[in-house]
C-alpha positions in Angstrom: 0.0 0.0 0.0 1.4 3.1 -0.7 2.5 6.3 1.7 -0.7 7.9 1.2 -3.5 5.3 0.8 -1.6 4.6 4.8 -2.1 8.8 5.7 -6.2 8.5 4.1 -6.8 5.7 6.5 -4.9 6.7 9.4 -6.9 9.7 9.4 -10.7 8.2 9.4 -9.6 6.0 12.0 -8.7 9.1 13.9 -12.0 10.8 13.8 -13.8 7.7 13.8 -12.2 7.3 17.2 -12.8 11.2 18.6 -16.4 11.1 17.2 -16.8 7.5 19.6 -15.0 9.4 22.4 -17.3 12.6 22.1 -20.7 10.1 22.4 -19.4 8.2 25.6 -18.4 11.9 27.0 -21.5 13.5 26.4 -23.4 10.2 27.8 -21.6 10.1 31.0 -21.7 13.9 31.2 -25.4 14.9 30.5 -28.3 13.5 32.9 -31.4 14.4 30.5 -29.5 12.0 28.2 -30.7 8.4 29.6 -31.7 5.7 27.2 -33.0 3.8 30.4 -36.7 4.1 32.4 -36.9 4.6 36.1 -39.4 2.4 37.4 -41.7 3.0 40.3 -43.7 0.4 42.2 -46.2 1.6 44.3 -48.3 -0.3 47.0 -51.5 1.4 46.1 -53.2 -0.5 43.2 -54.7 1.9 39.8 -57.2 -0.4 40.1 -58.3 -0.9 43.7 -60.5 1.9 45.1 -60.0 0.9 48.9 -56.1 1.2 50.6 -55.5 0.1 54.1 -51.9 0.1 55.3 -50.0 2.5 57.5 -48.2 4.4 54.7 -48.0 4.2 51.0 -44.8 2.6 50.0 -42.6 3.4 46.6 -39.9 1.4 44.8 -37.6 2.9 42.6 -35.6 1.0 39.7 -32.3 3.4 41.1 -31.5 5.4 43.7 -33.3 8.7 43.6 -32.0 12.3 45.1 -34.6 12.6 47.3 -35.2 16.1 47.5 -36.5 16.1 43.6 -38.5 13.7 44.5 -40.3 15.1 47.5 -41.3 18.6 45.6 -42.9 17.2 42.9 -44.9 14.6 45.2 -48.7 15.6 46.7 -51.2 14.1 48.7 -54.7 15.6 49.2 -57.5 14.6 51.2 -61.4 15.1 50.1 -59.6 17.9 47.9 -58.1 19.9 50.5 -54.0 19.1 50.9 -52.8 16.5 52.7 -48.8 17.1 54.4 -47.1 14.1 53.6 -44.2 12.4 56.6 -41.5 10.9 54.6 -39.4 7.7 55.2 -36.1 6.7 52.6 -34.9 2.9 52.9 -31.9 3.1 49.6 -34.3 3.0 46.7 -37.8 3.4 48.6 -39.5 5.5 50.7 -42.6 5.3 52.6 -45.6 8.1 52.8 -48.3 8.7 55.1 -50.2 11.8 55.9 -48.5 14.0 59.2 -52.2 14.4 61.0 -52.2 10.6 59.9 -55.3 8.5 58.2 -58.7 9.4 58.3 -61.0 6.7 57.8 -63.4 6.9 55.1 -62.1 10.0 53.3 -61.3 10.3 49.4 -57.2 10.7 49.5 -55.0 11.0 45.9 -51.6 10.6 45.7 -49.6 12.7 42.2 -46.2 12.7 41.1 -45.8 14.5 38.3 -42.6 15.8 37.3 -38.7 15.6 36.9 -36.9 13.3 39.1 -33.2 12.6 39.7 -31.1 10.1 39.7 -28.4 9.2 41.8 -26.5 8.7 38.5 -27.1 12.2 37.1 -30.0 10.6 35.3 -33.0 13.0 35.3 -37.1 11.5 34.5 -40.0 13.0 33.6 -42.6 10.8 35.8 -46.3 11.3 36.0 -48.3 9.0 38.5 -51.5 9.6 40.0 -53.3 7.2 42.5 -57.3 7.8 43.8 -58.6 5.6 46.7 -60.9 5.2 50.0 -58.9 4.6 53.3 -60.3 1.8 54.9 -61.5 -1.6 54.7 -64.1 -1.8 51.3 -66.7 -4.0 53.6 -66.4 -1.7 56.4 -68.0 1.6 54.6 -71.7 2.5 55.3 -74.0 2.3 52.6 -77.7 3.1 51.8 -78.9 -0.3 51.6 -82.4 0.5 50.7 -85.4 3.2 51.1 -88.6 2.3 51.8 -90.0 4.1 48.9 -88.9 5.1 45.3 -89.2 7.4 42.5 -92.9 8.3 41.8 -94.2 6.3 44.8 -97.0 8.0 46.6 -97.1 8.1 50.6 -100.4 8.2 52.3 -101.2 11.2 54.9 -98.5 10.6 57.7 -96.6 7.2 55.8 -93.2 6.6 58.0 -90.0 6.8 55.6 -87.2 4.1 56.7 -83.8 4.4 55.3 -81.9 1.0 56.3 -78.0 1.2 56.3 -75.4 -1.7 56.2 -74.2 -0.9 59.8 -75.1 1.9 62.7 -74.8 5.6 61.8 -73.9 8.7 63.6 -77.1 10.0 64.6 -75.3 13.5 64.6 -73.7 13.2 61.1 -77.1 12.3 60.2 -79.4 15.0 61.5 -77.0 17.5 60.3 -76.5 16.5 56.6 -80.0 15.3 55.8 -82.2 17.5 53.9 -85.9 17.6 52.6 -87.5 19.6 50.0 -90.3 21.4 50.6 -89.4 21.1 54.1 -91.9 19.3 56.9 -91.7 19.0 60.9 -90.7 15.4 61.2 -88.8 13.1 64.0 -85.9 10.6 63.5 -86.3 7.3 65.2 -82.8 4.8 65.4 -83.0 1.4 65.8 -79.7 -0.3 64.9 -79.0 0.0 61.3 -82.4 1.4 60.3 -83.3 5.4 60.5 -87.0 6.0 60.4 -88.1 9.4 59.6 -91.4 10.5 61.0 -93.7 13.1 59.5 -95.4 15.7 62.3 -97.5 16.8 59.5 -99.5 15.4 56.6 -97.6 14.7 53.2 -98.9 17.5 51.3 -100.8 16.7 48.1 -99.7 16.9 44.8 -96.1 17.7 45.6 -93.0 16.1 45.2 -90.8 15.9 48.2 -86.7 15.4 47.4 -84.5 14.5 49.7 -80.7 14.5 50.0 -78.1 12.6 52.7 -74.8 13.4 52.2 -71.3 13.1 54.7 -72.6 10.9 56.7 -70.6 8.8 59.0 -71.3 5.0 60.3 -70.6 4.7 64.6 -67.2 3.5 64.1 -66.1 6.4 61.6 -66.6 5.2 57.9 -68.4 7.5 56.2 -70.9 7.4 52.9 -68.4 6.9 50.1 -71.1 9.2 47.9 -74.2 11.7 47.9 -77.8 10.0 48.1 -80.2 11.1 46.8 -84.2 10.4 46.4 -87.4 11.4 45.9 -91.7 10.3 46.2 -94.7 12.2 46.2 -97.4 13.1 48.3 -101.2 11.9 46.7 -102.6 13.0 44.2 -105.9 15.1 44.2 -107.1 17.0 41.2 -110.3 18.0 42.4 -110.6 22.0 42.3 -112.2 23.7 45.5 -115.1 25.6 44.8 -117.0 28.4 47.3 -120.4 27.0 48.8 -121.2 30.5 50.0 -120.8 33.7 51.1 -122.6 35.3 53.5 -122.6 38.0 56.0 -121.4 37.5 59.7 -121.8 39.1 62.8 -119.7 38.8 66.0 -121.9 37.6 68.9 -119.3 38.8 72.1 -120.5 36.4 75.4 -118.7 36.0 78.8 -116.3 33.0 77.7 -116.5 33.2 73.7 -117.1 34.9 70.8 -119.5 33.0 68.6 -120.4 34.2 64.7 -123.9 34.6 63.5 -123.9 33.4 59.9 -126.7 35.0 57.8 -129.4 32.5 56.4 -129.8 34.9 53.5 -128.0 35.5 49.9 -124.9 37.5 50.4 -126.0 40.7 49.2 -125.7 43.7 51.6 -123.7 43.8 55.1 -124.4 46.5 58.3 -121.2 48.7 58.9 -120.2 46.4 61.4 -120.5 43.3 59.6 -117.8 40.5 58.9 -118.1 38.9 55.7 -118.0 34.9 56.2 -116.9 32.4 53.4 -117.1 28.3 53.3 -115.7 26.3 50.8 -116.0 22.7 49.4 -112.3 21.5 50.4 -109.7 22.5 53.1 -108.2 25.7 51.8 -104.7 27.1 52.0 -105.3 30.6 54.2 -102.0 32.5 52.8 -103.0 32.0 49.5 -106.7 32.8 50.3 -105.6 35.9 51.6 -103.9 37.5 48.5 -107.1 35.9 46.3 -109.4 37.9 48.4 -109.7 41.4 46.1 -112.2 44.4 47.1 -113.5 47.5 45.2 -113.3 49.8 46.6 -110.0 48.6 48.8 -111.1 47.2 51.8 -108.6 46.3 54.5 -108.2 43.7 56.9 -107.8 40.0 58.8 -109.2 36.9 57.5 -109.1 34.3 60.2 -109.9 30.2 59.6 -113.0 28.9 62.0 -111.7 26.5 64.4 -112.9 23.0 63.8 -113.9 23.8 60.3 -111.1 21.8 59.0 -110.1 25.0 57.0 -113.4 25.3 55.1 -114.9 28.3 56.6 -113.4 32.1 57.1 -114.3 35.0 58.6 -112.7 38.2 57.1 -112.7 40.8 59.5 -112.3 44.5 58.1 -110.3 46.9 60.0 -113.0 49.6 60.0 -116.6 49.5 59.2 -117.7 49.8 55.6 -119.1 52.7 54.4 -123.0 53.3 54.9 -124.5 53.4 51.2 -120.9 52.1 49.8 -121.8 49.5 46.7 -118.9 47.2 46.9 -117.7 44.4 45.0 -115.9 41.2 46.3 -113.7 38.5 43.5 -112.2 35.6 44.7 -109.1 35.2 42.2 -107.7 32.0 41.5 -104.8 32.6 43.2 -106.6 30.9 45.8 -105.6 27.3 46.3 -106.7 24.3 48.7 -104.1 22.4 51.0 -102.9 20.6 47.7 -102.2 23.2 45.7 -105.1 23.0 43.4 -107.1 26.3 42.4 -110.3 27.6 42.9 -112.8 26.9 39.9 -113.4 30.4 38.6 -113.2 33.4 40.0 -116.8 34.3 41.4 -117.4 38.0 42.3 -119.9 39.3 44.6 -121.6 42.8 44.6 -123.0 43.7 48.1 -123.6 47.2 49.4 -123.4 48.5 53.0 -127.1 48.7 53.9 -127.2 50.5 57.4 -128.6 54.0 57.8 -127.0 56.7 58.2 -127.5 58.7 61.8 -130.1 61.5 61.6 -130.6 64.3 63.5 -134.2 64.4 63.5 -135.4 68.0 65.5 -133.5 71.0 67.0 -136.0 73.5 69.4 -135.3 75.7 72.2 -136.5 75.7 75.7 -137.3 79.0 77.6 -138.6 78.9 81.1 -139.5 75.2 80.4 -141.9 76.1 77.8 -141.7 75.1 74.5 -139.9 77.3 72.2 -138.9 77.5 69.0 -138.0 74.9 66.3 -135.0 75.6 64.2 -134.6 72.5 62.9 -137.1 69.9 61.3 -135.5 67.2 59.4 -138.5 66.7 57.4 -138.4 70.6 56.2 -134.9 71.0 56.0 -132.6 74.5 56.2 -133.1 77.6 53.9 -132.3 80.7 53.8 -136.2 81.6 54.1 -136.7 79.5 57.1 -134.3 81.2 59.0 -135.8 80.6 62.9 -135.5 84.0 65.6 -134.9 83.4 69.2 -136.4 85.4 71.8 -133.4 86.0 73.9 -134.3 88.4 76.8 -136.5 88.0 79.5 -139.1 90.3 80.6 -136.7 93.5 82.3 -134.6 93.0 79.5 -131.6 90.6 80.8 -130.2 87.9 78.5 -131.4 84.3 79.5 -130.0 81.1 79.5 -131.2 79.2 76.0 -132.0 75.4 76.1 -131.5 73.9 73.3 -132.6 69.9 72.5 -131.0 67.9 69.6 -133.0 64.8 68.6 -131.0 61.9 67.2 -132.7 59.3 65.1 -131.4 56.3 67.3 -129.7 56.2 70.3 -126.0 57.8 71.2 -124.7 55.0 74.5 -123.1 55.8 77.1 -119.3 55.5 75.9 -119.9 58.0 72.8 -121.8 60.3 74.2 -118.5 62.9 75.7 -117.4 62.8 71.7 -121.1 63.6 70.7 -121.3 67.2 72.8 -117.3 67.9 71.7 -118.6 67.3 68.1 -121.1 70.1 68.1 -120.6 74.1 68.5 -122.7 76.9 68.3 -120.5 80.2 67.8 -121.5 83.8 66.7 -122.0 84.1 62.6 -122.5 87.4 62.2 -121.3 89.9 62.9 -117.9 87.6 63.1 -116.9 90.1 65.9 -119.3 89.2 68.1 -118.4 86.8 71.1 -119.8 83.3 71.1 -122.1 81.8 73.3 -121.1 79.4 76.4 -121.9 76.2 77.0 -123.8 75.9 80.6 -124.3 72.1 80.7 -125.1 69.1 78.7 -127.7 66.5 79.6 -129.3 63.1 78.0 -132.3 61.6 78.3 -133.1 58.3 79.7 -133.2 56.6 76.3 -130.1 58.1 74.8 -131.7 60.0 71.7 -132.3 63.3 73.4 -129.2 65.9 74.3 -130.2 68.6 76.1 -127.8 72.1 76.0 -127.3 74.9 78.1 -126.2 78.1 76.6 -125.7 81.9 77.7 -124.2 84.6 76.7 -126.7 85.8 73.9 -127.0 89.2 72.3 -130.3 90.9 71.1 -130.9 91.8 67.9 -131.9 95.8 67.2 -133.6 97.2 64.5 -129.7 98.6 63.4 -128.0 95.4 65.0 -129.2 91.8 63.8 -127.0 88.7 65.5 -127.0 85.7 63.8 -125.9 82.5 65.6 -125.0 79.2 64.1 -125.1 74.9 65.2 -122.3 73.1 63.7 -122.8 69.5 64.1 -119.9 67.2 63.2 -120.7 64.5 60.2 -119.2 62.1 58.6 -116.5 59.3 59.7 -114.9 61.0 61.9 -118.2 62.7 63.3 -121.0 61.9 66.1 -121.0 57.6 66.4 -122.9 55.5 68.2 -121.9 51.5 68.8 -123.4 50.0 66.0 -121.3 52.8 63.7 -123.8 55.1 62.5 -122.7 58.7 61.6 -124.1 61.6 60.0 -123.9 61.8 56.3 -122.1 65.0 56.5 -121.6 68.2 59.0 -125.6 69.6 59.8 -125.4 73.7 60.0 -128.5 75.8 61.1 -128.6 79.3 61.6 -131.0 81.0 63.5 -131.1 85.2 64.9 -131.9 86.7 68.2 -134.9 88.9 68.9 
């Protein structure tokens, strides 16, 4: 072979050799470079839902720097974190929660990222384990519920909920729910929880309940949300009104008592209730908002006792009106205890049929003989029946006037001080002259009659003519008696002195 064919050689052997030297450098050099896998063994199964050992132990295919391997390494219990103890043997190391195991809770273990090697080796890992700590046969279930989807419970049916084992009676009462909500009991006996209804299963509505968190007596708790749901019975029968009618309240010693009119509901006295029975037991709130009067009327309706909710009284907070047409509609908003509504919506006109107050007569009294009238109810006031008062006695002195005010029914006992403040007589003209005074104030025995005393009068002259004038207060807020009556409106009558 000749010289150079020899040099050609030499060479590629040479950087053959440098290039195979570079490699094993760079290998040996370079942790991320690692041809091998790091395998980890782990005591907890991906398969196995249920772990019941002290710790959690890892194996590792080499040594591992421990500190890469303990920040990218979490534990968390019923999703809140979990701090871990740690224990190395070589190429293991054992894990179990610092406040240590609680049974029956949802713990997952994740490693996920790079670990390193004892040999400068680096790994990417990514291991995540899920399970239940504790014994699988040891967790309480919900073995069974005494009724299902779309069953129906009669009025006050019990509701058993049987478990595999005992349960907390606290965890129990605190994490079970009911919607709509009743006033019920709980009742234990062993592995069996009996819920007890205080009140009727209401009709037509679905109840849904919820138990959730619950623990068994020896710790384990429900591995998952229950969940259920049944219905009351079913009535489709709407409520309709037998009848309205006009009530009074009958006041005794002991009791009130309610007077229900025999006849058609078609007028009512100022102090009348208004009564209403129905064909079914009716729901009182929603009665309440149905109830709709024109004009406005306020006030309380209030369910009969031992009318099984079929009969109200709706009490109005003041009298009606006297001569007031109303009108009363019963809306369907109003619904029986199953939440059916009423058939219709019936409306009632009834007016308020009581007679106003009268004042029937107004004379005078002079020396206890009759004097003059200056008021007949049946002739009225005008300016042309304008009545004159003789006012001084025989040597010219002013006299004390008597006047009497006849009322068309009788003014008791307990309104009669707010009658007599309800009625002046003052000077009307001239305006500058004073007014009269009011001497006394009597009634007669059957309470229609007042009787007053007045002085203080000034004669009229043929350049000076007094004018004097009742006001008697009307309306509302005017002369009352018991039963409600008023005046219609304020009563004026002017008369003059002579």
């Amino acid at each position: 072979m000749s010289s150079l064919n020899k040099k050609v050689s030499l060479n590629k052997n040479y950087v053959l050799f440098n290039l195979l030297l570079l490699v094993s450098f760079l290998i040996s050099s370079c942790g991320f470079l690692n041809f091998d896998f790091l395998e980890i063994e782990c005591s907890v199964s991906e398969t196995n839902l249920y772990y019941f050992e002290d710790e959690i132990i890892l194996k590792f295919s080499f040594p591992i720097e421990e500190a890469s391997f303990e920040k990218n390494v979490r534990l968390s219990k019923d999703g809140g974190n979990a701090e871990i103890n740690f224990e190395w043997n070589e190429q293991s190391v054992k894990i179990w929660p610092k406040e240590n195991w609680s049974l029956g809770s949802l713990y997952t273990l994740e490693l996920e990222g790079n670990i390193d090697t004892k040999n400068k080796g680096t790994f990417k890992e990514n291991l995540s384990r899920t399970f239940y700590y504790g014994e699988k046969d040891k967790f309480l279930n919900l073995e069974s519920v005494s009724v299902q989807k779309d069953d129906e419970v009669s009025d006050f049916e019990k509701i058993t909920f049987v478990f595999n084992k005992d349960v907390n009676q606290y965890s129990f009462l605190k994490n079970f729910s009911i919607t709509p909500s009743i006033p019920c009991q709980f009742v234990f006996e062993n592995s069996n929880v009996i819920l007890l209804p205080l009140e009727k299963w209401k009709m037509n509505t679905t109840y849904e309940w919820v138990l959730s968190e619950v623990y068994a007596s020896d710790a384990y708790c429900l591995q998952k949300e229950c969940h259920g749901e049944f219905r009351g019975k079913t009535d489709k029968v709407l409520p309709e009104i037998i009848k309205v009618r006009k009530v009074r309240e009958i006041k005794n010693l002991l009791v009130t008592e309610f007077d229900w009119s025999a006849e058609e509901f078609s007028s009512v006295d100022v102090d009348d209730y208004v009564g209403l029975e129905f064909s079914k037991a009716m729901d009182i709130e929603s009665l309440e908002d149905a109830l709709d009067f024109t004009p406005s009327v306020r006030g309380q309706l209030v369910v009969l006792p031992d009318s099984e909710n079929k009969k109200f009284i709706f009490k109005s907070a003041e009298n009606f009106d006297i001569s007031q047409k109303y009108t009363l509609k019963i809306t369907s908003v109003a619904k029986d205890l199953s939440g059916n509504p009423i058939l219709g919506e019936p409306i009632y006109p009834f007016f308020c049929s009581t007679d106003f107050l009268k004042i029937t007569e107004i004379k005078t009294l002079k020396n206890e003989s009759e004097g003059e009238v200056i008021f007949d109810s049946e002739v009225g006031i005008s300016d042309s029946n304008i009545s004159s008062i003789e006012v001084n006695d025989e040597n010219g002195e002013s006299e004390k006037i008597e006047f009497y005010i006849s009322f068309s029914t009788a003014i008791e006992r307990e309104f009669q001080k707010s009658a007599v403040s309800g009625i002046s007589l003052s000077a009307y003209f001239p305006l500058t002259e004073t007014d009269p005074v009011l001497e006394s104030a009597r009634w007669s025995q059957d309470m229609k009659n007042l009787s007053l005393t007045y002085s203080n009068f000034s004669k009229s002259l043929d350049e000076n003519v007094y004018y004097y004038q009742f006001k008697i207060s009307g309306g509302k807020r005017g002369i009352k008696n018991s039963v409600g009556q008023y005046l219609k409106e304020d009563l004026c009558v002017t008369f003059r002195t002579e």
